[in-house]
C-alpha positions as CSV (number, residue, x, y, z in Angstrom):
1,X,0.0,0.0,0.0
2,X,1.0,3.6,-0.8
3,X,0.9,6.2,1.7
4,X,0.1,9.6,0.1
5,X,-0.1,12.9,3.0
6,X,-0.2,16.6,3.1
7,X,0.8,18.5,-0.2
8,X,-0.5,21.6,-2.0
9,X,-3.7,21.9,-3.8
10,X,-3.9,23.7,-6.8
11,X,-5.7,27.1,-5.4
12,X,-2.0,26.8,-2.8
13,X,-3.9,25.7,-0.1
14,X,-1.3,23.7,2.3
15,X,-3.2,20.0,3.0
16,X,-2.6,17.6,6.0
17,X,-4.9,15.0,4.1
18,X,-3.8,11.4,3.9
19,X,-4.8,8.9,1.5
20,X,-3.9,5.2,0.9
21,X,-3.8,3.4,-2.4
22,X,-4.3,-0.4,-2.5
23,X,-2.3,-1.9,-5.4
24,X,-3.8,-5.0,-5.2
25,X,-7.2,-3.5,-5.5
26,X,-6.6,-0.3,-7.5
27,X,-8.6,1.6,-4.9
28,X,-7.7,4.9,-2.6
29,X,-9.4,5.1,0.9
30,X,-9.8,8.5,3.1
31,X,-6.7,7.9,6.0
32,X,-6.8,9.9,9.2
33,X,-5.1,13.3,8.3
34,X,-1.6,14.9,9.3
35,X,-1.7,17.2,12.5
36,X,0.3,20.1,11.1
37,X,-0.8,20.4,7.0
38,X,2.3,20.7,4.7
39,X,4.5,19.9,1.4
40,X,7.5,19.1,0.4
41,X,8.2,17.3,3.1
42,X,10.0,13.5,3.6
43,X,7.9,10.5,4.4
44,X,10.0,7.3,5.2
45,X,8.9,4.0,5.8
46,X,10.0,2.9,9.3
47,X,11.2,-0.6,10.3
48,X,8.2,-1.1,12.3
49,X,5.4,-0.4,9.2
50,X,5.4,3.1,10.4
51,X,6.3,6.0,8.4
52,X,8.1,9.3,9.7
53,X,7.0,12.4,8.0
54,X,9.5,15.5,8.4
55,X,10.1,19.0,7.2
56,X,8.5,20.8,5.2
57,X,6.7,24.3,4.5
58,X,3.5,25.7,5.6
59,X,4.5,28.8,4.4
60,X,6.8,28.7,6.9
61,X,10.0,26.1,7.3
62,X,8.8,23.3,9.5
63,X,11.0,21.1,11.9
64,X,8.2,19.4,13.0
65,X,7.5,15.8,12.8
66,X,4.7,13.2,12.9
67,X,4.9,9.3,12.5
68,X,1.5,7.5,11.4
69,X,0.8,4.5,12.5
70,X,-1.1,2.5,9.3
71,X,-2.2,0.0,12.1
72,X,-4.2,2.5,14.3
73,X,-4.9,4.9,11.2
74,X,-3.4,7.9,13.4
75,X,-0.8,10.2,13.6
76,X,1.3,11.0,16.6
77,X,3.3,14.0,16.7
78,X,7.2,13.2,16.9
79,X,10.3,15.2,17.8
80,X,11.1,17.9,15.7
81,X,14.3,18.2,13.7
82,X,17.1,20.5,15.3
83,X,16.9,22.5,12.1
84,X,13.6,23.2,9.8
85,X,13.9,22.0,6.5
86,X,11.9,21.7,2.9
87,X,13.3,19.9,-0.3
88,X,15.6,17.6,2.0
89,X,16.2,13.8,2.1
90,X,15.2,11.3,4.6
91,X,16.8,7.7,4.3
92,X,16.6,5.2,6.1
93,X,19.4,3.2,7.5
94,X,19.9,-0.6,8.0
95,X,20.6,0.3,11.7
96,X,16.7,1.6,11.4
97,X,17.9,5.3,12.0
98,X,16.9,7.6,9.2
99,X,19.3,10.3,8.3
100,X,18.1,13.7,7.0
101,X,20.2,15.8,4.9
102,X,20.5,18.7,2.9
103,X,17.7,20.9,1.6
104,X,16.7,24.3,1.8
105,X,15.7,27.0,4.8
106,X,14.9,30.1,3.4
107,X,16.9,30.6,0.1
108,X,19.4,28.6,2.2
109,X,21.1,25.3,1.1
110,X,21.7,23.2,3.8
111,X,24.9,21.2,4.2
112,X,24.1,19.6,7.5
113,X,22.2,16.7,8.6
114,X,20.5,14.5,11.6
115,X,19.9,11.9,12.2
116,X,17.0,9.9,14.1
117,X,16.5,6.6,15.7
118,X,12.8,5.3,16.8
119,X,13.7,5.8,20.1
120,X,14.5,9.2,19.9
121,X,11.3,10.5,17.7
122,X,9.1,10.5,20.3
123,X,12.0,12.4,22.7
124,X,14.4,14.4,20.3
125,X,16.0,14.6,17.2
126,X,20.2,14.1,17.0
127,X,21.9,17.3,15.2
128,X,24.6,14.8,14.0
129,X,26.9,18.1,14.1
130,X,26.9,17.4,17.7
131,X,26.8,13.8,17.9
132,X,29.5,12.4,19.9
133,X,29.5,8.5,19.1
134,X,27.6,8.0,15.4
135,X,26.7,5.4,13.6
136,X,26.6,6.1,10.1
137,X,29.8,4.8,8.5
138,X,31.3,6.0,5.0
139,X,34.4,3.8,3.9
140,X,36.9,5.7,1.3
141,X,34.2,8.0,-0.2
142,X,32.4,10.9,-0.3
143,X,28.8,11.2,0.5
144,X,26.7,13.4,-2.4
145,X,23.5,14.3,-1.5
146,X,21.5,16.5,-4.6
147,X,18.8,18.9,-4.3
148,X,17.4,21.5,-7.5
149,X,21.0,20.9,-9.0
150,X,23.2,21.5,-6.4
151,X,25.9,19.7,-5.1
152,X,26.9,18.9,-1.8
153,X,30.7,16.9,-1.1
154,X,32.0,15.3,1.0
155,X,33.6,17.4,4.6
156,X,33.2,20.9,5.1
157,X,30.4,21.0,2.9
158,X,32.7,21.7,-0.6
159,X,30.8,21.8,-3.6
160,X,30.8,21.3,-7.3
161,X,28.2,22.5,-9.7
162,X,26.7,24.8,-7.7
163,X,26.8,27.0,-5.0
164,X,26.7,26.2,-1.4
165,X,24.9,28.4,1.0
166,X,24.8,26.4,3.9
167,X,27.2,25.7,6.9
168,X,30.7,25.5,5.6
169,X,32.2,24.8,8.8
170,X,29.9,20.9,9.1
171,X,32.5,18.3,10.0
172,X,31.7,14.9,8.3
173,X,34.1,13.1,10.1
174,X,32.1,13.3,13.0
175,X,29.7,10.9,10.9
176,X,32.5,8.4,10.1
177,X,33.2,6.2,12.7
């Protein structure tokens, strides 16, 4: 099944509607709607059948979060990100953290991510900046992460093909264990 939640409609009303498409039957049902309406925010599909939505704009940048539970039809509010974010990435890792990079605040690109692990989304998010022991581990290369054509590279948050208006001071070998 395919989650589908929040968006724009095409008057610019922000939505915190959720839908869920059946595959199997080719049908769409009404699902229990976001607390907070927005768009171009992340959803990720947790471990646990869950899915972590993050980010966004409403016209404002959003650092809140919300996971929905598909088994209860509801949303719960989650810990908000340490930074607010649109146009980011959310991935998740086979440690069943997700990582969140890049995208914009502002007209600013972001070179800086965080990182979240289910026990943390209902306490706090990790600004992996300040993350003393992580877990994400990069052997001999650099980490790209794209967003409207721009570039991000590797540590200090270097750049080709674009320009970088984020935090050029992020150390990524804080991530690299």
């Amino acid at each position: 099944k395919v989650l589908v939640a929040g968006g724009q409609s095409s008057i610019g009303t922000y939505l915190s509607h959720s839908e869920i498409y059946d595959p199997s039957t080719n049908s769409w049902s009404v699902a229990a709607g976001m607390n907070t309406a927005r768009t171009n925010h992340t959803a990720t599909l947790l471990a646990n059948g869950k899915v972590l939505v993050a980010g966004g704009i409403l016209p404002s940048y959003l650092s809140h979060s919300e996971i929905y539970d598909p088994s209860a039809n509801s949303w719960s509010v989650a810990a908000g990100m340490n930074t607010s974010r649109t146009s980011h990435t959310a991935t998740l890792l086979t440690n069943g953290k997700v990582l969140v990079a890049g995208g914009l605040f502002s007209s600013d690109y972001l070179s800086h991510s965080e990182l979240y692990s289910i026990d943390q989304m209902v306490n706090s998010g990790s600004d992996l900046a300040d993350q003393g022991s992580p877990d994400v581990k990069l052997s001999g290369t650099s980490l790209f992460y794209a967003w409207h054509g721009v570039r991000g590279s590797d540590a200090g948050g270097n750049t080709s093909g674009g320009s970088n208006k984020g935090d050029d001071n992020f150390d990524w070998s804080k991530v690299i264990k």
